[in-house]
MIVOBA-174985 format. One record per residue: residue in three letters; x, y, z of N, C-alpha, C in turn. Coordinates in steps of 0.1 Angstrom, whole numbers, plus 5000, padded with zeros to 4 digits. Each point is the difference from the previous one (the first is absolute). Layout:
// residues N
ALAXYZXYZXYZ ...
This chain:
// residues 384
UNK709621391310500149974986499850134992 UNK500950044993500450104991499550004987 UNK500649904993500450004984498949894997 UNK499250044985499049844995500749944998 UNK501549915002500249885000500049955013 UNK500650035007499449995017498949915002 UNK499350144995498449955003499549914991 UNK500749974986499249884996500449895002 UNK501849995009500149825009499150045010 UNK499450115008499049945012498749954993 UNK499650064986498949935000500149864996 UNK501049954993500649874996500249945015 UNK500250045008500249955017498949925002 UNK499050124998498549955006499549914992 UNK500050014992499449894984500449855007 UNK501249995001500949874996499849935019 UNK500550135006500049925018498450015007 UNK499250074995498550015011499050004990 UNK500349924985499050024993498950084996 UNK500550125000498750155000500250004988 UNK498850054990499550024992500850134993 UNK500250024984500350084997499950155005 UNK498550024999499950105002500250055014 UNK499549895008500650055014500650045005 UNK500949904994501450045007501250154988 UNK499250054985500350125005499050095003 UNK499150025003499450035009500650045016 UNK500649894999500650045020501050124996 UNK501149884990501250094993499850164998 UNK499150024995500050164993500649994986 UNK500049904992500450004985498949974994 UNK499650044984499049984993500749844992 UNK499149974997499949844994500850004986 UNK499950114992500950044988501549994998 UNK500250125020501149995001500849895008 UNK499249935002500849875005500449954986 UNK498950024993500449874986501050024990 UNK500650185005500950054993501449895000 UNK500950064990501349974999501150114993 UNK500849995012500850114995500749964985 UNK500650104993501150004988500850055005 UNK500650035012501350055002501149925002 UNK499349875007500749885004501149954989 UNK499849994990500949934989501550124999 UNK498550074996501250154998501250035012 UNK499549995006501150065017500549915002 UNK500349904998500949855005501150065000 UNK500750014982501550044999500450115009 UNK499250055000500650175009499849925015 UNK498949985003500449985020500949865000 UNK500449934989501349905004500950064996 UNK500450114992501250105000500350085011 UNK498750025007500250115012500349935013 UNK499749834998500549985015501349984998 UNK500649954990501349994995500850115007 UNK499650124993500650115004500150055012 UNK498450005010499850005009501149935013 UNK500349884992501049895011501550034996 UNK500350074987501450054998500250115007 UNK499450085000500150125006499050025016 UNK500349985011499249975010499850155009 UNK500650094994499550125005499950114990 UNK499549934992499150124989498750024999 UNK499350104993498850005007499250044985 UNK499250005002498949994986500650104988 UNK500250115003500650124990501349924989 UNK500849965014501149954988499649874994 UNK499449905008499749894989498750004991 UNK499850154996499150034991501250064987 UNK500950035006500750104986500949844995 UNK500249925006501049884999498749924988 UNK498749985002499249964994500050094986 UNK499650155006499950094985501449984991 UNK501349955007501150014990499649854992 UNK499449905004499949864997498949984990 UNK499350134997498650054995499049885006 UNK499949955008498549985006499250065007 UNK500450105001498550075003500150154996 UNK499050075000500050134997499850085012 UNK498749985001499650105015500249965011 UNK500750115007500449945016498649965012 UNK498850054993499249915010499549834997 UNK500450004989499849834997501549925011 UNK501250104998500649925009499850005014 UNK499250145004500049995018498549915000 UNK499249984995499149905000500149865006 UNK501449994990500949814997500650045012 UNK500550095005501150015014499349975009 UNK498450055004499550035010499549835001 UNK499149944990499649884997501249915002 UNK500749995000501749925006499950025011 UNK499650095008500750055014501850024997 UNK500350064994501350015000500650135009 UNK498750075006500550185009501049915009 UNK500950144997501250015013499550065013 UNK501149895010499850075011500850125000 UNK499250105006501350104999500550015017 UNK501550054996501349975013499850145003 UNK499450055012499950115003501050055015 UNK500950045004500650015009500050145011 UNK500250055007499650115009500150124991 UNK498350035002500150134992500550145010 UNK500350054986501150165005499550074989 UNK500850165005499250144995501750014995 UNK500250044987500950014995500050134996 UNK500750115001499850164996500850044988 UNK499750044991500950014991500450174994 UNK500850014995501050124999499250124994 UNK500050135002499150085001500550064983 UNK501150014996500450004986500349874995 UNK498949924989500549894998501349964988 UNK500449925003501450004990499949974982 UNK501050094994499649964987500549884995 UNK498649984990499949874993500750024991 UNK501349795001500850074985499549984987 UNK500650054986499449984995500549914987 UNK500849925004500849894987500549905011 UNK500449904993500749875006501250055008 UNK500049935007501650015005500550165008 UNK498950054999500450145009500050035011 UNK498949955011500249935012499549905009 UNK501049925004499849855009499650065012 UNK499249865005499750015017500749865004 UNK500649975014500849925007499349975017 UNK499449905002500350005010500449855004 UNK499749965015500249825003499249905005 UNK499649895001499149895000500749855008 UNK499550055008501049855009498749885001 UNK500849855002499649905002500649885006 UNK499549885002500749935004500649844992 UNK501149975006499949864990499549885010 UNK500049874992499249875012501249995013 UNK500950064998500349965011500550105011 UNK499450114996499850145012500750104996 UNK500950004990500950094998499450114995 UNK499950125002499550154996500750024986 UNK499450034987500950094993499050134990 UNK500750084990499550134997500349994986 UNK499050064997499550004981499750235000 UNK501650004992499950154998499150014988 UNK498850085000499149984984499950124994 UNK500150034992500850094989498750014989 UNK499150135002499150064990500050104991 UNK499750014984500050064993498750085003 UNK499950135006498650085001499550014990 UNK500650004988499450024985499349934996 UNK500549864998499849864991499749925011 UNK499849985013499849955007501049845001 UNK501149984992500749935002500749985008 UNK500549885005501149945011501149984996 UNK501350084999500849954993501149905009 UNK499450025015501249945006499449965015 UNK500149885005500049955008500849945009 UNK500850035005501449965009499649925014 UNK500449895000499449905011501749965011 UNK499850075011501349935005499550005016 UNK500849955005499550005020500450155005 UNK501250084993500450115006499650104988 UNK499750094998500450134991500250125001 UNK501050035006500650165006499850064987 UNK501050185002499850044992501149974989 UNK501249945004500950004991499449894986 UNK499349905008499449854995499050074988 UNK499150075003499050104989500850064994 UNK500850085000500950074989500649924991 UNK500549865004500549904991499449904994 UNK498450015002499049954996499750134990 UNK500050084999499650124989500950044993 UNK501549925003501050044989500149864992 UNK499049895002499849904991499050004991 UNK499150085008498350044991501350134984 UNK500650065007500450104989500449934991 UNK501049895000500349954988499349914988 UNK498450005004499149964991499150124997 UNK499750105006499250094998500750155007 UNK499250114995500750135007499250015011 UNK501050095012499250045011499250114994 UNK498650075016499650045002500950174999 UNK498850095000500350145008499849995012 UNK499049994999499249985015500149885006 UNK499849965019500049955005499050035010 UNK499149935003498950035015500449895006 UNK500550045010500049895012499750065014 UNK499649925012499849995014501350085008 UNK500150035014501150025007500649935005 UNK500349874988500049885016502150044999 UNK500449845010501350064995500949954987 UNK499449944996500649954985500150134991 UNK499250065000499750124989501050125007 UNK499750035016500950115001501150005003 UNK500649814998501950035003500450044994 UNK501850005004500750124992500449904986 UNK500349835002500349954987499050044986 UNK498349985011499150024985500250164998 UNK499850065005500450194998500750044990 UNK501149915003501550044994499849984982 UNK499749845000499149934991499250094991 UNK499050035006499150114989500850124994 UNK501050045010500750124997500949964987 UNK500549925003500949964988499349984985 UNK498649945003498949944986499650104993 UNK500250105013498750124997498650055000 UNK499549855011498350025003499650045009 UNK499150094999499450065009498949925010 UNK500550035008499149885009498650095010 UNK499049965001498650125003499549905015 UNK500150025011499749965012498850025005 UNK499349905002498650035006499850025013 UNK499250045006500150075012499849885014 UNK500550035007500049845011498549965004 UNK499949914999498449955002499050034995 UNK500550044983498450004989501349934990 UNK499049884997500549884991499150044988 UNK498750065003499750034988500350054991 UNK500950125006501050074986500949934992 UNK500249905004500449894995499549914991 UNK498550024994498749884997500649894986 UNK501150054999499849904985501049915003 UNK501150005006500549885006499249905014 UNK499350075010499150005006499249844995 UNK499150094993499349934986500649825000 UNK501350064994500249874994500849875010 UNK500250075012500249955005498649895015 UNK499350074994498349935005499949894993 UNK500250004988499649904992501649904993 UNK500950025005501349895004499349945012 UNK499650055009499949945011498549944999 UNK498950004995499149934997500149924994 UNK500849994988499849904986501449924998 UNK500850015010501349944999500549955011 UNK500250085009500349985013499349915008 UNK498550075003499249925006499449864994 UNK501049974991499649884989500649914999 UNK501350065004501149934999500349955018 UNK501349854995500349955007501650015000 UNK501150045005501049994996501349955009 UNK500649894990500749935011501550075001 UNK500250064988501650095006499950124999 UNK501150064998500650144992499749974985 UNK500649874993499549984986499150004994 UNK499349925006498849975001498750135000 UNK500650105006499050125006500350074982 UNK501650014997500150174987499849884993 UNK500049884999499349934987498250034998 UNK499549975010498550065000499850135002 UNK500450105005499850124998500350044989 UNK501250004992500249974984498850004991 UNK500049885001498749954993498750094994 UNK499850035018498550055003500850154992 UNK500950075001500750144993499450004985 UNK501049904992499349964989498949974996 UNK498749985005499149974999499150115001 UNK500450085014499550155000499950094989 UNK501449994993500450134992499249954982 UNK499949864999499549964988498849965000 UNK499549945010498749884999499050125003 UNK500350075016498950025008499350114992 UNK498550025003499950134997499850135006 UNK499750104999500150115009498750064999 UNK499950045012498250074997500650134998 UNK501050095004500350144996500650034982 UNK500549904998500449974985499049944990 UNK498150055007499249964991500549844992 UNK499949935013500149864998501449924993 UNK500950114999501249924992500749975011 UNK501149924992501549965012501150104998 UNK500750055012500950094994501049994989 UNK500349874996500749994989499250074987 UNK498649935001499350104985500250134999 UNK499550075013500250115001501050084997 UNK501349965003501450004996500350014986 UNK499649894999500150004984498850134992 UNK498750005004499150104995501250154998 UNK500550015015500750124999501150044992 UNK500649954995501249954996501249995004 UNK500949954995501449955011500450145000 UNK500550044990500650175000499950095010 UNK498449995006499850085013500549955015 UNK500449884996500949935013501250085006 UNK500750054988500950095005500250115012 UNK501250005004499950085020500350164994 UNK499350065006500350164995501650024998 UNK500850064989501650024997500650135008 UNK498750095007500950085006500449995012 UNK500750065007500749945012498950045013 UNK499849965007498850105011500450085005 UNK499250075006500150135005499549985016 UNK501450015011499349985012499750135006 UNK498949965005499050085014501250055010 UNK499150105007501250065014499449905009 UNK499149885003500849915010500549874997 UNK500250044982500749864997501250024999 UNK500750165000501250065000500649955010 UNK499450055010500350005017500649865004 UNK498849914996500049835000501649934995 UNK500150064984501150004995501450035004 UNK499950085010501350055002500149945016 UNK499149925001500349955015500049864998 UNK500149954987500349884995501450004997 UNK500450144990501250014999500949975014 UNK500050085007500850045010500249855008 UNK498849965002500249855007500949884991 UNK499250054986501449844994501050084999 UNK500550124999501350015001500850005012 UNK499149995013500449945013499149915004 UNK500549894996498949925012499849985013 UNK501150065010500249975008499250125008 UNK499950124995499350165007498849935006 UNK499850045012498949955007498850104999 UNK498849934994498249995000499650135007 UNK499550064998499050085008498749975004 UNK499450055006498549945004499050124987 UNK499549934997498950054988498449915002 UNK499450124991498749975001499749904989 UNK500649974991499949914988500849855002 UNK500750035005500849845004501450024990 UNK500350104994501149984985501250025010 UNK501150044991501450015005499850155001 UNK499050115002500750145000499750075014 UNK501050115003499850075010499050104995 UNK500150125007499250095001499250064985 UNK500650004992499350004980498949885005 UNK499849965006498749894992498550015010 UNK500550135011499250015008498750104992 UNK498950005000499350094993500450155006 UNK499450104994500450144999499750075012 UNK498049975003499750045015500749975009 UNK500849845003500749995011501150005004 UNK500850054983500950135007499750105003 UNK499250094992499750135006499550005015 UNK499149955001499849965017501249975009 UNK500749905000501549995009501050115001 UNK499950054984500550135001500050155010 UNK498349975000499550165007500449925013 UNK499949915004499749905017501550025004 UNK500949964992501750055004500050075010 UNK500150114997500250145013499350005012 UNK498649954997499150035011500449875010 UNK500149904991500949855012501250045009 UNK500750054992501250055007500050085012 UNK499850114998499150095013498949915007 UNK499649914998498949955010501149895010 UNK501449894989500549975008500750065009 UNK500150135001501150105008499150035013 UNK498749984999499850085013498849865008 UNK500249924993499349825001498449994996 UNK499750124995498549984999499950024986 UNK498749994994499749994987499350164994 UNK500750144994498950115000498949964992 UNK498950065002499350024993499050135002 UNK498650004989499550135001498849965008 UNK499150105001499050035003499549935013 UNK501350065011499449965012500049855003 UNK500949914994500149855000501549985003 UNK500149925014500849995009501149895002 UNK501049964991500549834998500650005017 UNK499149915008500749935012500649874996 UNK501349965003500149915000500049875014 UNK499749894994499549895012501149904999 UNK500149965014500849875000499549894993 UNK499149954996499449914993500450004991 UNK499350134994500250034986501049984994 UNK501450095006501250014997500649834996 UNK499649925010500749874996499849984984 UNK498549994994499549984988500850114987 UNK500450135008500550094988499150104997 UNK498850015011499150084995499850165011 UNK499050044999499450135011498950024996 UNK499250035018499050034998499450145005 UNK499449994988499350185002498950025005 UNK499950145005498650055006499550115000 UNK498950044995499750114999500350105013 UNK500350145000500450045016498750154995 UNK498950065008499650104995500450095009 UNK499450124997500450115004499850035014 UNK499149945006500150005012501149935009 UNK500549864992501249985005501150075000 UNK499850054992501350094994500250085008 UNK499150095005499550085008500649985019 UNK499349884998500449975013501849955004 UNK500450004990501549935002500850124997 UNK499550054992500850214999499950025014 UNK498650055008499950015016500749945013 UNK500549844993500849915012501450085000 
């Protein structure tokens, strides 16, 4: 027993079922006789607000006290946020929280610049699920890093990259594209249809590094909470059925919800706070990087042959040797000559007294194995 109302039904326990005496029985309790006889005033007062809050509480099934305090402060019933975590805690309305295998996420040693107006640059990545009757499909989700808005949520069973480029030449004819683009390496982002695609729009697209999603955080972000508050909520019996409620939940995001980083607004206020004017996409043309050059010209060359066959790269794109970083050509470079002469005489040179033998084993695999030889061997094999 915690709280004096607790303890004044145990002393009302004792009174009513074992006949003990007032004071006795608080006496056992640990409450003074005063404060039994108390009565709160809060009770009248807090009704409207904890029957508003379960309301809310049951509309929204994975929000958590912060936002159904600012949903109350827009409604003006309350003022201070500890009268509402009081009413939250006194409901039992805490969430469980969905915690899944924790990991060490590293993030980029220069961090990326923050933009600084609407519409200057999006993050993209993908969100799969299932329907009732087993079928897999993919919700491409589309973030404003600025306004934190969704402008686009594309729901289909397949989405290559051609499918996203013509999902982003529908978003254009209601609103302007991006400069920017941050996306993953998956292969939607680095075919040559979406490539070609930016090249033609003119966006610069900014690639995060394979296996930090964090550099990613603001699609990331919002894609934690599609999948908390929509997904995991929803039941859905088609394809229709699925971009009708993801829809929905879009719309409701971008107007209803509020944002703890936007000091409690929805990104539509915010939007509006900012004004539409700054929505506009920067007018000058971009300026590509030397490995967005490179990238570029190995987009070209491919759609103007589609048929030129792939090289092996370290990125997965369409380019040959331009897309390899600088060290490992300069490296293959100096290794050239000295391979060559090593294939001529079957061994591998090297310095300092290190001896490439090659082994039958080895050889099957493609490899050789070395051994240090010292000077006494040396010695003794000069003498044989």
């Amino acid at each position: 027993m915690v709280t004096a109302e607790q303890r004044r039904r145990a002393v009302t326990f004792l009174r009513t079922s074992r006949r003990t005496s007032l004071a006795r029985a608080c006496r056992l309790i640990g409450i003074g006789r005063s404060s039994y006889a108390y009565t709160s005033r809060r009770a009248p007062r807090d009704a409207p607000v904890r029957a508003r809050l379960r309301v809310l509480a049951g509309e929204r099934p994975r929000w958590g006290v912060p936002r159904l305090h600012w949903l109350l402060l827009r409604e003006g019933l309350v003022r201070s946020h500890k009268r509402t975590e009081r009413l939250y805690r006194e409901e039992q309305l805490a969430l469980r929280r969905r915690r899944g295998r924790r990991t060490r996420g590293g993030a980029s040693r220069v961090p990326p610049d923050v933009p600084a107006r609407p519409g200057e640059r999006w993050s993209m990545d993908f969100v799969h699920d299932t329907l009732a009757d087993g079928r897999v499909f993919r919700c491409l989700t589309v973030v404003d890093d600025f306004t934190r808005e969704c402008p686009l949520i594309a729901v289909d069973t397949s989405l290559p990259g051609s499918r996203v480029a013509e999902a982003l030449d529908c978003l254009a004819g209601r609103r302007p594209l991006p400069a920017w683009i941050v996306c993953d390496n998956g292969p939607e982002f680095t075919s040559r249809a979406f490539l070609a695609w930016t090249q033609r729009r003119g966006i610069r697209l900014q690639f995060i590094r394979p296996g930090k999603p964090v550099e990613n955080a603001y699609v990331e972000s919002f894609n934690g909470r599609l999948r908390d508050e929509c997904l995991n909520e929803q039941w859905f019996l088609s394809l229709a059925d699925a971009r009708e409620l993801i829809e929905r939940w879009r719309r409701d995001y971008n107007a209803v919800r509020p944002h703890s980083s936007l000091a409690g607004r929805t990104p539509a206020e915010f939007l509006m706070a900012c004004g539409h004017h700054s929505s506009s996409p920067d007018p000058r043309p971009p300026v590509l990087m030397a490995g967005e050059r490179s990238l570029a010209r190995n987009v070209d060359c491919h759609v103007s042959d589609p048929h030129r066959p792939r090289s092996r790269c370290c990125c997965r794109c369409a380019g040959g040797r331009s897309c390899r970083p600088p060290h490992v050509r300069r490296r293959r470079r100096a290794a050239a000559p000295v391979a060559r002469a090593a294939v001529a005489v079957g061994t591998r040179p090297t310095a300092g007294g290190v001896r490439a033998v090659p082994l039958r084993a080895t050889q099957r695999r493609g490899g050789l194995a070395c051994r240090r030889v010292g000077a006494a061997s040396r010695g003794a094999g000069a003498a044989r």
